[in-house]
TORGU-569481 format. One record per residue (C-alpha): x, y, z. Coordinates in steps of 0.2 Angstrom, whole numbers, plus 5000, padded with zeros to 4 digits. Layout:
TORGU-569481
XYZ;...
//
This chain:
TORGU-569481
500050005000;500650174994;501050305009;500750444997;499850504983;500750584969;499750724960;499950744943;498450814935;498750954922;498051124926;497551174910;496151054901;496551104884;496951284873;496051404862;497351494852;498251554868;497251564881;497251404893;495651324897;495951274915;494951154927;495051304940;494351384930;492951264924;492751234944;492051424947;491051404933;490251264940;490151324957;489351484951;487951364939;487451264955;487351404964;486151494952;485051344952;485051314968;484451494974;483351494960;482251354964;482151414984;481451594976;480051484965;479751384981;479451534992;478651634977;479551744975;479351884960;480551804946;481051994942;482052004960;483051824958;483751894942;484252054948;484951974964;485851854952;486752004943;487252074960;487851914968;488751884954;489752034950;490052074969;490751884969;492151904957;492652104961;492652054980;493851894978;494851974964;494952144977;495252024990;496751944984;497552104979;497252214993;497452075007;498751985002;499952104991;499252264992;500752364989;501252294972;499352304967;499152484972;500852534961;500252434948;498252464945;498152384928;498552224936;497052224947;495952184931;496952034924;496051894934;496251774920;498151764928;497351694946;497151774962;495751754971;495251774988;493551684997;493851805011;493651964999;492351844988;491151855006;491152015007;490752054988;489351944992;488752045006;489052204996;487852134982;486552074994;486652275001;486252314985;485052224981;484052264996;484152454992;483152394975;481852284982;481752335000;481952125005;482852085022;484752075018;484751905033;483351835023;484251835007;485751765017;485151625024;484551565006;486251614999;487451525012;486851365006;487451394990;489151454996;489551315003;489351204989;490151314976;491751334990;491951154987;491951154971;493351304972;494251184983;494251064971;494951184959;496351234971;496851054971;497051034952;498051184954;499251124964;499051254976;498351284996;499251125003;499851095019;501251045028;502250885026;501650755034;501850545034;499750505036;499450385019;498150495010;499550635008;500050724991;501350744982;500950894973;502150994957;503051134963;503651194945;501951174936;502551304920;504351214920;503351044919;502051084905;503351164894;504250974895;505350994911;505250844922;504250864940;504750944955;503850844968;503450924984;503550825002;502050715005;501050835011;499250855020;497950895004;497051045014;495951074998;495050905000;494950945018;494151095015;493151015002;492350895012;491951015026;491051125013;489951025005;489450945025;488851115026;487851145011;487050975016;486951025034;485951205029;484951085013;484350985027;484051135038;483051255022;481851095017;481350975033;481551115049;480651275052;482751335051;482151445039;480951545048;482251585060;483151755053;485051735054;485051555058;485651455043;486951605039;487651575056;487751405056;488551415035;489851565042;490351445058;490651325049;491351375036;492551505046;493051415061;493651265049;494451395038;495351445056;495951285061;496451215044;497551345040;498951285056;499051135042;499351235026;500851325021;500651505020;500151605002;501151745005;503051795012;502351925024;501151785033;502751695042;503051875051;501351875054;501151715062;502651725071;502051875077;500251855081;500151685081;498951685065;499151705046;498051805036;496851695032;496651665049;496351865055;495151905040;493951755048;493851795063;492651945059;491551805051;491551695063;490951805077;489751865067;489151675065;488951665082;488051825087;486851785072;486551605079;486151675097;485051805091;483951675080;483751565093;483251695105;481851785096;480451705089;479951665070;479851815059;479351825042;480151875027;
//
């Protein structure tokens, strides 16, 4: 019995001209489609006017993409972004953050209540279902990436994963890294346990009818795991060893603990009040 998995999956699936077609890319696609579906057959079931899904979809969708692309850039290397503005736009090159992608989601929601006047929680709660289960398919994309693994370890499920992925698919032969802990399936696994956690909750518990609940329960989850699985992962960025040597946490680590408070206070407040309507 193998001790280790060696990764050698291609990033790219195939190439129009030369632009790469890339299974990262293919996975936000995918996400993003079962996400549309999804919210779109919760607005049918509550009745809701057809007219406000697509013009939530439109904000959702937008504020998805600019938040991670903003994210990555502002969080993670803000100095080299802000020098170099143009830069900011070319998100075909990668770099994007969940973290930034939240908040982009939160931004569209805002938006969208100041057109239709519908409770930003309630909106929320039906869209964290969703979250989850595109987050696991952006998980699933890190990992065919090659990218977001953890430390070495010895545990027989580890990877091997390729360290000099350009090198390699120009004809260079692999550079393996240590067997190490395949934190993307980790988180994976998590995420889609909550989108069938909060699927569970929407369609057989009056969960729904408690403002704030399944949103609490989705940013909790999804978080707290977030928190504890980044002490496996190497960090992204240079400036994170300071920063956990320093704090004791990277930046990954800092940016959800807003989210995770929030969880919880939203979770209390549910479970305190009584049913409210939408």
């Amino acid at each position: 019995m193998l001790s280790y998995i060696t990764w050698t999956v291609d990033p790219e699936i195939f190439s129009l001209g030369s632009k790469p077609i890339v299974w990262y890319g293919l996975c936000w696609a995918i996400g993003l489609l079962c996400a549309v579906l999804l919210v779109e057959k919760i607005y049918k079931h509550e009745k809701m006017p057809e007219k406000w899904f697509n013009t939530l979809f439109w904000y959702v969708v937008v504020g998805v993409i600019v938040g991670a692309r903003l994210g990555h850039c502002l969080f993670y290397n803000p100095g080299y972004y802000l020098s170099n503005p143009i830069e900011l736009f070319k998100i075909w090159e990668g770099g994007l953050a969940s973290h930034g992608g939240a908040i982009g989601i939160v931004a569209g929601v805002y938006f969208y209540h100041r057109k239709t006047k519908q409770s930003m929680i309630w909106v929320l709660d039906r869209l964290i279902i969703a979250a989850a289960l595109t987050g696991t398919f952006i998980r699933i994309g890190n990992l065919t990436n090659h990218e977001i693994y953890g430390h070495a370890t010895d545990l027989p499920w580890a990877f091997r994963f390729i360290t000099n992925i350009p090198a390699w698919q120009r004809g260079a032969e692999p550079l393996f890294s240590a067997p190490s802990h395949p934190t993307q399936i980790y988180e994976a696994l998590i995420y889609f346990s909550i989108f069938c956690l909060t699927m569970f909750l929407y369609w057989k518990t009056s969960a729904k009818s408690k403002q704030g609940l399944l949103l609490g329960i989705g940013l909790i989850g999804i978080f707290l795991s977030r928190f504890l699985l980044e002490y496996l992962k190497n960090v992204q960025e240079p400036f994170e060893i300071h920063m956990r040597a320093t704090f004791g946490m990277d930046m990954g680590q800092m940016l959800s603990i807003p989210f995770i408070l929030w969880g919880i206070w939203l979770v209390w407040n549910a479970l305190r009040r009584k049913e409210r309507s939408k």
